[in-house]
C-alpha positions as CSV (number, residue, x, y, z in Angstrom):
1,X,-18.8,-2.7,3.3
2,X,-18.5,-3.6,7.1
3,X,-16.8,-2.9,9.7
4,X,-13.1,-3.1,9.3
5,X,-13.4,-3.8,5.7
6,X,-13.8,-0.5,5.0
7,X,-10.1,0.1,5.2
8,X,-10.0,-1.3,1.1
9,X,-13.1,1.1,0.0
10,X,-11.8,4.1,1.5
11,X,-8.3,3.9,-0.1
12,X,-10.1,4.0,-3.3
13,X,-12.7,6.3,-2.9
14,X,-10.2,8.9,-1.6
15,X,-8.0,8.2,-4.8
16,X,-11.2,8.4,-6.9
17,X,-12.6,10.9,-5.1
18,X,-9.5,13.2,-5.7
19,X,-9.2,12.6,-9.5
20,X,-10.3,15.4,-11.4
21,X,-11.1,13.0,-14.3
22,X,-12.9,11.1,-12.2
23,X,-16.7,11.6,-13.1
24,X,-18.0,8.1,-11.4
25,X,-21.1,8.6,-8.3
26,X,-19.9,6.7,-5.3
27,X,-22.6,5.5,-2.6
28,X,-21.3,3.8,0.0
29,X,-23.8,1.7,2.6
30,X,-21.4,0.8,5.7
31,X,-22.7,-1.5,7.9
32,X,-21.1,-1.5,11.7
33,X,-20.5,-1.6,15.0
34,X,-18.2,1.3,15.8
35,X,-17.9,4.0,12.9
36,X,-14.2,3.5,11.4
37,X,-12.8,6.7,9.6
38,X,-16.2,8.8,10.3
39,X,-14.8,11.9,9.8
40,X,-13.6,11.2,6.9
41,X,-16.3,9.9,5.7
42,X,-18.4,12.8,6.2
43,X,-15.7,15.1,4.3
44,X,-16.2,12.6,1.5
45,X,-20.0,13.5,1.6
46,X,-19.3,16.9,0.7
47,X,-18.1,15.6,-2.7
48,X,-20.6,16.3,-5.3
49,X,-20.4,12.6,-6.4
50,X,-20.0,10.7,-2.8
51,X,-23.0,9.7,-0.5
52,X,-23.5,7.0,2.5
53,X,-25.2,5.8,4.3
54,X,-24.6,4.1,8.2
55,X,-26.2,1.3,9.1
56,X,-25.6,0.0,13.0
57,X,-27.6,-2.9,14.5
58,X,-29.0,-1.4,17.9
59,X,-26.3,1.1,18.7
60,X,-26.9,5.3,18.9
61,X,-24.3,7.3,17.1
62,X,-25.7,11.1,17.0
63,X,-25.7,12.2,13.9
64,X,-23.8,14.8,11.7
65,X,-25.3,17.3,9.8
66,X,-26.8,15.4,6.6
67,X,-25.6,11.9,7.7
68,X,-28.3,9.4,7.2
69,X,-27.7,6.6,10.2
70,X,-29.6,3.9,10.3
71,X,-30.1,2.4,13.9
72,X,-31.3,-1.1,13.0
């Protein structure tokens, strides 16, 4: 997703995300300005089936523990 349309995706990875039943791996490549949700984001990563990665065209965001920005 990008940008502000990560609004849509994280509604339904948090719903998926918290459903027991739920045995679906979620990787999620965000491509952006200015991180939306990021701290929610990274909370999601410590699901066992959620990953992401950041990508941001020429902007520095210091990184998180484990996050995996890419600055390009």
């Amino acid at each position: 997703c990008q940008g502000t349309g990560l609004a849509p995706f994280y509604s339904i990875l948090n719903q998926q995300l918290n459903n027991d039943d739920c045995e679906t791996f979620f990787k999620l490549f965000y491509c952006c300005r200015d991180i939306y949700f990021r701290n929610e984001i990274f909370n999601m990563g410590k699901f066992w089936n959620f990953s992401y990665e950041i990508f941001q065209n020429g902007y520095f965001t210091e990184k998180k523990y484990g996050e995996i920005i890419h600055n390009r």
